[in-house]
C-alpha positions in Angstrom: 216.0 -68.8 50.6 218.0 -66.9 53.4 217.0 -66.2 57.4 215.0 -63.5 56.2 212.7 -65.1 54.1 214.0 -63.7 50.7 214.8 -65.5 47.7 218.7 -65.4 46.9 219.9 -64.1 43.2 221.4 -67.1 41.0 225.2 -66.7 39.8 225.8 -66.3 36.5 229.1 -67.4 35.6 231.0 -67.3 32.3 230.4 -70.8 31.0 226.7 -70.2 30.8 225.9 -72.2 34.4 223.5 -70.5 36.7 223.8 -71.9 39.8 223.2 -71.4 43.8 225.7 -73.1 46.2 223.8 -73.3 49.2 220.8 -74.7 46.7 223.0 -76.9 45.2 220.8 -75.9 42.2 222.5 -75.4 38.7 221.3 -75.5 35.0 222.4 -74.8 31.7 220.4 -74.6 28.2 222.0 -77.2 26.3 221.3 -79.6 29.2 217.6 -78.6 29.4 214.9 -80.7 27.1 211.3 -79.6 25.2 209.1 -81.8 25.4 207.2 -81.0 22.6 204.0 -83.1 23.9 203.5 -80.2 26.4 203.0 -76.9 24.9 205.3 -74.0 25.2 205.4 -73.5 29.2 204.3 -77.4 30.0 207.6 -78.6 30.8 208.9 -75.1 32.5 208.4 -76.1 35.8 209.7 -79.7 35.7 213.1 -80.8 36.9 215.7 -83.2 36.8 217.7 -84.9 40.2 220.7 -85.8 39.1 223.1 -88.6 40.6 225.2 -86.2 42.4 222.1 -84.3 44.2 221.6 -81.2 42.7 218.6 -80.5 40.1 218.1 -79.2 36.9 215.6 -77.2 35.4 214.1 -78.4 31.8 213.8 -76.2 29.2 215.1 -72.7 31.3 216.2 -71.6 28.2 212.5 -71.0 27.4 211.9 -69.9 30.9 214.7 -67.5 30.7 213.4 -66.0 26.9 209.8 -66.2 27.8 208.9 -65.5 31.1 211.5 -63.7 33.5 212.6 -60.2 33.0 214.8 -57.5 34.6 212.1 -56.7 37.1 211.1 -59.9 39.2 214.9 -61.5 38.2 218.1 -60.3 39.2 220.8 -62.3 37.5 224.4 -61.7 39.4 227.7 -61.3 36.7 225.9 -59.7 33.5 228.9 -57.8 31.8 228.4 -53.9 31.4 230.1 -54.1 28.4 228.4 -56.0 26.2 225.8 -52.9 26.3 228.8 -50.6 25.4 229.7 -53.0 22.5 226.2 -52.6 21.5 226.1 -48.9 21.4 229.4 -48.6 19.6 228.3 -50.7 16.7 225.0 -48.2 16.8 226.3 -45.0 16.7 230.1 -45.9 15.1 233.3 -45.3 16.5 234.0 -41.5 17.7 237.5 -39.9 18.4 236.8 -37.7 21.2 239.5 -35.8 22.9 239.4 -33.9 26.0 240.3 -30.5 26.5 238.5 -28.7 29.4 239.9 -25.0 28.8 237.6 -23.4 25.9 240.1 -21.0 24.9 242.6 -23.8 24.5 239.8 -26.1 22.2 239.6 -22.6 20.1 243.7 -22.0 19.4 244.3 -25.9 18.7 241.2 -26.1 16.2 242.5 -23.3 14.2 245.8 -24.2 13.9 245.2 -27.5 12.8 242.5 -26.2 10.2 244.9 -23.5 9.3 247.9 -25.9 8.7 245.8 -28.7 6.6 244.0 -26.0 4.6 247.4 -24.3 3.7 249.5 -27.3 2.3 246.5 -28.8 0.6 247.0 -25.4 -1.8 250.3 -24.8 -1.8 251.1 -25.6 -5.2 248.0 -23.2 -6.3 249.6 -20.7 -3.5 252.9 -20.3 -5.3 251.6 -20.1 -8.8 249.6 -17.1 -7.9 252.6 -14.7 -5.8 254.9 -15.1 -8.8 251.3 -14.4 -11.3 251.0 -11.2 -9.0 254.7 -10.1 -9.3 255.2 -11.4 -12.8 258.5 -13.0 -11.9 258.0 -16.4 -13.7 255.5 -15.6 -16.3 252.2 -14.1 -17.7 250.1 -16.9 -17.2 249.0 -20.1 -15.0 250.6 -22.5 -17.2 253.6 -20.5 -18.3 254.4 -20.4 -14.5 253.8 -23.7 -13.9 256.3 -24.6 -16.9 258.5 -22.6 -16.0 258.3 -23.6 -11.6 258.8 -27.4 -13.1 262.0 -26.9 -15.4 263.5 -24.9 -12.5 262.5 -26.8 -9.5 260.6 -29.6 -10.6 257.1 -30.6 -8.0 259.3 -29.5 -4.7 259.4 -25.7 -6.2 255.5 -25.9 -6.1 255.5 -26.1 -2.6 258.8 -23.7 -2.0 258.1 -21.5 1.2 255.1 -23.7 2.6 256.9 -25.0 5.8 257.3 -21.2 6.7 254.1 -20.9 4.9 252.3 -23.6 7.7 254.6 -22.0 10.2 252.7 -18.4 9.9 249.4 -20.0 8.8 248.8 -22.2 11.8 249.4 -19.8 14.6 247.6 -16.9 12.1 244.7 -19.0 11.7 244.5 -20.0 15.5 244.5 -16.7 16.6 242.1 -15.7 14.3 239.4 -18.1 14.3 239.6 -17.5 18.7 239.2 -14.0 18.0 236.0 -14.6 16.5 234.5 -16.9 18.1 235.3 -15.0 21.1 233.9 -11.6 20.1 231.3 -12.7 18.2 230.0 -15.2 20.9 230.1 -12.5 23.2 228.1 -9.6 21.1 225.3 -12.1 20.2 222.4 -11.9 21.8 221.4 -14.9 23.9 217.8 -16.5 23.0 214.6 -13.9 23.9 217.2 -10.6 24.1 217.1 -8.0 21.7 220.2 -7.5 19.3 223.0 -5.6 20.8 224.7 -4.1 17.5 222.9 -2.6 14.6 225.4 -4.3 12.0 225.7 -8.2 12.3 228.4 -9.3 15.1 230.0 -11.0 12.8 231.1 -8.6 10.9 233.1 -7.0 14.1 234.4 -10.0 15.0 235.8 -10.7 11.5 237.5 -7.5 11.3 239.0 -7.8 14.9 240.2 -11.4 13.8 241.7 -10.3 10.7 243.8 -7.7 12.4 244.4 -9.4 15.4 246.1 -12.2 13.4 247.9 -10.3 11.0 249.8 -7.9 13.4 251.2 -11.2 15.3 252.1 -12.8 12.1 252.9 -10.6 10.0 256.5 -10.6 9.7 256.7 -14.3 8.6 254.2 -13.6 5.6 257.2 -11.0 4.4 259.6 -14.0 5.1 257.6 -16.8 2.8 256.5 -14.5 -0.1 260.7 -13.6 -0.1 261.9 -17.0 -0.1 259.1 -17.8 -2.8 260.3 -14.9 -5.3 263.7 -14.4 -4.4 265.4 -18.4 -5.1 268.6 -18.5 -3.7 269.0 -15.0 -2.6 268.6 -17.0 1.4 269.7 -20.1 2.7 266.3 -20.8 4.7 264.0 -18.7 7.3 266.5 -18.1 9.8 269.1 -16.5 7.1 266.5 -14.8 5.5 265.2 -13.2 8.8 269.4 -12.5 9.7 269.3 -10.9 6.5 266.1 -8.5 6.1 267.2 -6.8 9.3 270.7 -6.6 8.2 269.5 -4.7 5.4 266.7 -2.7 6.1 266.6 -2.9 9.7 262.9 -4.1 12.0 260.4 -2.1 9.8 261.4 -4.1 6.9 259.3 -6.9 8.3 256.3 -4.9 8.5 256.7 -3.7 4.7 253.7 -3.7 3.3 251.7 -3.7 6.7 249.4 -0.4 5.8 247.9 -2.3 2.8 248.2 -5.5 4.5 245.9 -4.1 7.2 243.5 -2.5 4.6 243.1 -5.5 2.7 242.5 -7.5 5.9 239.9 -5.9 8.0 237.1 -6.0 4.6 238.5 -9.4 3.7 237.7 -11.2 7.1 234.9 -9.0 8.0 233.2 -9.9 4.5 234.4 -13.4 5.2 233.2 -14.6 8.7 230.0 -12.6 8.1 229.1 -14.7 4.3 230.2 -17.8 6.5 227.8 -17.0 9.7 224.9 -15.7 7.5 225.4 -18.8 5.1 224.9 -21.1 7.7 222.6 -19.2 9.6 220.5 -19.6 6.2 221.0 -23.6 5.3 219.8 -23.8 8.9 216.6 -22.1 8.6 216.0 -23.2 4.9 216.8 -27.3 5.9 215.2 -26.8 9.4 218.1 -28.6 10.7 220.2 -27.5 13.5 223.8 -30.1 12.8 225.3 -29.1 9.8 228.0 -31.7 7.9 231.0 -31.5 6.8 230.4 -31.1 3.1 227.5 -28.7 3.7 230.8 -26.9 6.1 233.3 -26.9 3.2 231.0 -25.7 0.8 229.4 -23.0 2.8 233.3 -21.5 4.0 234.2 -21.9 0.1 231.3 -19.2 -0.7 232.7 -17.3 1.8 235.8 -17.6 0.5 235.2 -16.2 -2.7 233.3 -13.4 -2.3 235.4 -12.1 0.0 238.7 -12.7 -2.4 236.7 -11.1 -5.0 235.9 -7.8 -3.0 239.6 -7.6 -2.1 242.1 -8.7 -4.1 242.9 -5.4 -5.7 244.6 -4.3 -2.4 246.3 -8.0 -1.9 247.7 -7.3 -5.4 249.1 -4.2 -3.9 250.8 -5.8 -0.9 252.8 -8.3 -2.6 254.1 -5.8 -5.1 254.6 -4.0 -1.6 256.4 -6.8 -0.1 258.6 -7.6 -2.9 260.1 -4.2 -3.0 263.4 -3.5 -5.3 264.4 -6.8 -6.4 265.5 -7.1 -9.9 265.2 -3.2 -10.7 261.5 -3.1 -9.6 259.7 0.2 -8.4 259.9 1.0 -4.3 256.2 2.0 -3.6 256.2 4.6 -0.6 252.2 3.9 0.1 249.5 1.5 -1.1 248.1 4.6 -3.1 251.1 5.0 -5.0 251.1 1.1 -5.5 247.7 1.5 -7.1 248.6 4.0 -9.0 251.7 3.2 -10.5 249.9 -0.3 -11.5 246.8 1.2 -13.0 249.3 3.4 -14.7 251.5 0.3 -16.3 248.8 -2.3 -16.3 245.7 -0.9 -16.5 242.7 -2.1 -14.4 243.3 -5.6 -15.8 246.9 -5.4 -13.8 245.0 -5.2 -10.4 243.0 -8.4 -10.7 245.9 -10.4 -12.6 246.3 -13.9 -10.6 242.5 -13.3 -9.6 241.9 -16.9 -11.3 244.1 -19.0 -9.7 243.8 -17.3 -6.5 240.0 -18.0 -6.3 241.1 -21.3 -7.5 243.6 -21.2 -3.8 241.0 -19.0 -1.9 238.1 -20.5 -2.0 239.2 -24.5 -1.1 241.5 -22.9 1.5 238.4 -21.2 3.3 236.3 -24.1 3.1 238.9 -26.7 4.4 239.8 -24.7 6.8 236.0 -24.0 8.2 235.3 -27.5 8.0 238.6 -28.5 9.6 237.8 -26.2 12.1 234.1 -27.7 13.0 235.2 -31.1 12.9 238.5 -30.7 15.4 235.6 -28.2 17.4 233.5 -31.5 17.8 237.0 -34.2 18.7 238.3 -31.8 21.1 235.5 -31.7 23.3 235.1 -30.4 27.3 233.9 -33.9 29.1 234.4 -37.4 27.4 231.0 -38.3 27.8 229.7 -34.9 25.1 228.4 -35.6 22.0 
């Protein structure tokens, strides 16, 4: 007891001692004794004087358990993390990084989703440009017998470094254009809705085209280094190149379909992915939606909006090739149509429609559930769920 009259705190110290200097009072519980004859509490109170001076308390391991608590005790030296430990081993280990500019989480998120989505397809990528263009066969299999006796497993994924190179920043851009617009023509909780047409439909379309125009040029650059094998040394000769010989516009061949095939592509996209999980969360009354439930919600998404447009992506690459190898110059996306339903028949507009589902639709779900999950690592403050 001090001057004033209050009782002074023990020390706890790390070999289990409790003890008070100017006491001269110390315990621990493997020195303290039940005495069984006594009851529970009978021998609480009793202590010990040893040789040296100082006392020790019998059975304060009971004490300790039994009677004291946080309220009337205040034990000095309990370790703060032991509690962290504890919560840790409750709620698991979570990789949490922190980014405080919004924009910044956005554009990282996508390209990292973009990026992972587009090499785990590559191989399914590059079977279905040369099934659009016909340049290595008629069917999946033919061109996958033919990509292996040429190039062996590296010619599957010919053209996907320049391939992760457009994707990435394509996919960042995108994805912050939507969440962007369609955060902001939303309306907030209570308010009545801005637009007449879902907001994600807008911000799909402006994603679409926002991303293509930036990126554009090095989708010419992969889909020519895919058909054309060693017409180019790499991206940087083939870009010398394509301006060598057709000058800047040649890197926007193909843009006018490009653009036409985009803006109902990514509006029907981002609109099937919002409404989808807009629907699981009013169906499973849950607001946290998983990463499987993610992946299989952005594949639905995926395919009806490959399905609605591949005629025109069909178009585009045929576009995009241009002359090679004695093949018709298009002079508009009408013309391409037409000349294709002309050779082909309806059938030649959806050919490669299988395995580009098969590339579509895993690509759009990775990459929305990619995108979540790096939403929830890269986070504002370290201490947000």
């Amino acid at each position: 007891m001090d001057k004033r009259g209050k009782i002074q705190a023990l020390e706890y110290k790390n070999n289990g001692l409790l003890s008070n200097s100017q006491l001269r009072l110390q315990w621990t519980p493997q020195d303290c004794n039940f005495y069984p004859g006594g009851g529970l509490f009978a021998s609480v109170g009793q202590m010990d004087n040893n040789e040296n001076g100082s006392f020790k308390f019998l059975n304060a391991d009971l004490f300790v358990k039994y009677v004291s608590s946080p309220e009337r005790f205040n034990i000095v030296g309990v370790q703060e993390e032991e509690k962290k430990v504890v919560k840790k081993k409750k709620n698991g280990l979570r990789l949490k990084v922190k980014i405080e500019n919004p924009s910044l989480r956005r554009l990282i998120s996508g390209a990292i989703a973009g990026a992972v989505s587009r090499t785990a397809v590559a191989p399914l990528e590059t079977i279905r440009t040369h099934l659009m263009v016909g340049s290595s066969g008629h069917s999946t299999m033919e061109v996958l017998i033919n990509i292996m006796k040429t190039d062996g497993w590296p010619g599957l994924f010919r053209g996907n470094f320049v391939n992760v190179i457009r994707v990435a920043p394509s996919k960042a851009i995108e994805l912050f254009v939507y969440d962007t617009i369609n955060k902001n023509l939303s309306p907030k909780l209570g308010e009545q809705p801005k637009l007449r047409i879902p907001p994600s439909l807008i911000a799909g379309a402006c994603a679409g085209v926002s991303s293509t125009l930036v990126t554009y040029p090095l989708e010419l650059l992969k889909t020519r280094l895919t058909i054309q094998r060693g017409a180019y040394n790499g991206l940087l000769d083939a870009f010398i190149k394509i301006l060598r010989e057709g000058g800047p516009e040649e890197l926007y061949r193909g843009l006018t379909p490009s653009l036409i095939g985009v803006i109902p592509y990514a509006a029907t996209n981002y609109c099937a992915y919002d409404t989808l999980r807009k629907a699981y969360r009013k169906i499973f009354k849950q607001e946290k939606i998983g990463n499987i439930e993610t992946l299989l919600i952005g594949s639905a998404a995926g395919a009806i909006s490959s399905s609605a447009t591949f005629p025109l992506e069909v178009a585009r690459k045929h576009m995009q090739v241009g002359a090679l190898s004695g093949r018709q110059v298009y002079k508009n996306v009408l013309h391409a149509l037409a000349c294709i339903l002309e050779e082909e028949g309806i059938q030649g507009l959806y050919k490669g429609l299988g395995p580009s589902c098969m590339k579509l639709v895993p690509a759009a779900g990775i990459s929305f559930m990619c995108y979540e999950a790096c939403k929830r690592i890269l986070v504002e403050n370290e201490d947000n769920a």
